[in-house]
C-alpha positions as a Markdown table, in Angstrom:
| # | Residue | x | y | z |
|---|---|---|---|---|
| 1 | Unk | 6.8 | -4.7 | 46.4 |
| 2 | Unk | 5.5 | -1.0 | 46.1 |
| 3 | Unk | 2.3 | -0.1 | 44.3 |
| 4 | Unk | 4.3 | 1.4 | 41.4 |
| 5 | Unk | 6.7 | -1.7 | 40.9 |
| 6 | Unk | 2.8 | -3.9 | 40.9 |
| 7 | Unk | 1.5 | -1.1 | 38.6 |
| 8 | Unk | 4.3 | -1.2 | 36.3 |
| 9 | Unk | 4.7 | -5.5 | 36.4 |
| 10 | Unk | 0.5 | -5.1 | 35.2 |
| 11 | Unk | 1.8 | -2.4 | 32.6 |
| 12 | Unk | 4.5 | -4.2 | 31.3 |
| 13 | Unk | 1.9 | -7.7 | 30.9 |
| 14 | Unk | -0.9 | -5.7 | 29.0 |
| 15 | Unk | 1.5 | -4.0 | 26.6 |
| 16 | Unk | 3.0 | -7.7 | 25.7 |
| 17 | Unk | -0.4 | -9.3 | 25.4 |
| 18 | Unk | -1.3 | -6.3 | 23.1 |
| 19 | Unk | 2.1 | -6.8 | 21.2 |
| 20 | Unk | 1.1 | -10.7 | 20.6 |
| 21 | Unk | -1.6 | -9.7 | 19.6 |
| 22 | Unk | -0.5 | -7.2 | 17.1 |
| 23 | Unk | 1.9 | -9.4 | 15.8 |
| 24 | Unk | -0.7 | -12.4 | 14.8 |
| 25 | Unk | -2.6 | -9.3 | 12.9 |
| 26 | Unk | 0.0 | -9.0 | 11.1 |
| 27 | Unk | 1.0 | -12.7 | 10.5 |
| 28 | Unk | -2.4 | -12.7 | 9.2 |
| 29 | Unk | -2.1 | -9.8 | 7.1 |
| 30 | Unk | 1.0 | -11.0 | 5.3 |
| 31 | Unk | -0.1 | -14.6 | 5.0 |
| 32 | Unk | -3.2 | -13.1 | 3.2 |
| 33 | Unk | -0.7 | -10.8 | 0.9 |
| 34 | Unk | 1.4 | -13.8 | 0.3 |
| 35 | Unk | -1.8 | -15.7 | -1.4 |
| 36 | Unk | -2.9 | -13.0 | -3.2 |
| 37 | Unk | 0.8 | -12.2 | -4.8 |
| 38 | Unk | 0.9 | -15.7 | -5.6 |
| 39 | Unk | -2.6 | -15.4 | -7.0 |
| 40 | Unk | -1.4 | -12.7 | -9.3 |
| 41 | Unk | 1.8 | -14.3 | -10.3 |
| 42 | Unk | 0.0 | -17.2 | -11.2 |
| 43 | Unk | -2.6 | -15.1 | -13.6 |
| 44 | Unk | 0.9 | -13.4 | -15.0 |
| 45 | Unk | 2.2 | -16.7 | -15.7 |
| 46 | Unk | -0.8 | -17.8 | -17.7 |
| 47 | Unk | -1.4 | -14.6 | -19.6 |
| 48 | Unk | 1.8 | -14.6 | -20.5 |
| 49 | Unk | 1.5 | -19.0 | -21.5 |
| 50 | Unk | -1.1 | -18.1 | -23.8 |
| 51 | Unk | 0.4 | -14.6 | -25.4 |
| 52 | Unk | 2.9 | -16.9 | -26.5 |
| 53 | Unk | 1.0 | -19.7 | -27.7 |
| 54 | Unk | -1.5 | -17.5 | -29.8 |
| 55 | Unk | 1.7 | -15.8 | -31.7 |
| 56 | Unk | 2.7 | -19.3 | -32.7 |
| 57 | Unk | 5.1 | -20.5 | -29.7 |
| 58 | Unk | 4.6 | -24.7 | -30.3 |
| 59 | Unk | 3.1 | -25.5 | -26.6 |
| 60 | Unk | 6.0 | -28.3 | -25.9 |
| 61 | Unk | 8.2 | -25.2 | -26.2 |
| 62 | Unk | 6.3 | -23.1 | -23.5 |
| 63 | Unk | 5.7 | -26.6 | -20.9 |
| 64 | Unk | 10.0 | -26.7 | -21.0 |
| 65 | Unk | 10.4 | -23.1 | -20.6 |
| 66 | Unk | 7.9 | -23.0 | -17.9 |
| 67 | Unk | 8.8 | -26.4 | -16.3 |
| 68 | Unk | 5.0 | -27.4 | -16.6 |
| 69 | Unk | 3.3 | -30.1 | -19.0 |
| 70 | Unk | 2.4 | -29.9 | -22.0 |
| 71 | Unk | -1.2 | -31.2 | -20.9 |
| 72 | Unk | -1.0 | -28.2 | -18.2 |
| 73 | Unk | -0.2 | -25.4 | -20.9 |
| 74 | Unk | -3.0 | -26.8 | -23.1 |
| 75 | Unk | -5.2 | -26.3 | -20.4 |
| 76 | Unk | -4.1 | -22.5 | -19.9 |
| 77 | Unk | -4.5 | -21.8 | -23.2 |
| 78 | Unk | -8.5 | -22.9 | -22.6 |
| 79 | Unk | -9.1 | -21.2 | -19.5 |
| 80 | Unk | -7.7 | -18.4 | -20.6 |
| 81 | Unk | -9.6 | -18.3 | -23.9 |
């Protein structure tokens, strides 16, 4: 082998170790957007529980719209308060 094949084999190795390396970064950075987007859609979904229990929506209404208990949806409408 000639010193530019060796030179290019390293080249080659450090650029894929870099690209693993870059790609559990971002693995990371999406699992972390993934909790906070579920984190947000969870705070919609309560907001949004309790808007329509405080204009008079009868809470076993809202636990079969939202597929949750009616224990669950009571407790929404606490936290939230």
């Amino acid at each position: 082998m000639s010193d530019k094949t060796k030179e290019h084999e390293y080249r080659i190795k450090e650029l894929e170790r870099q690209l693993k390396g870059l790609q559990r970064q971002v693995g990371v950075i999406n699992a972390v957007g993934n909790a906070r987007n579920k984190s947000t859609d969870q705070r919609l979904r309560d907001l949004e529980i309790k808007t329509a229990v405080v204009q008079g929506a009868p809470q076993k209404e809202i636990a079969k719209i939202y597929n949750l208990s009616p224990g669950r949806v009571s407790q929404i409408v606490k936290k939230i308060a």
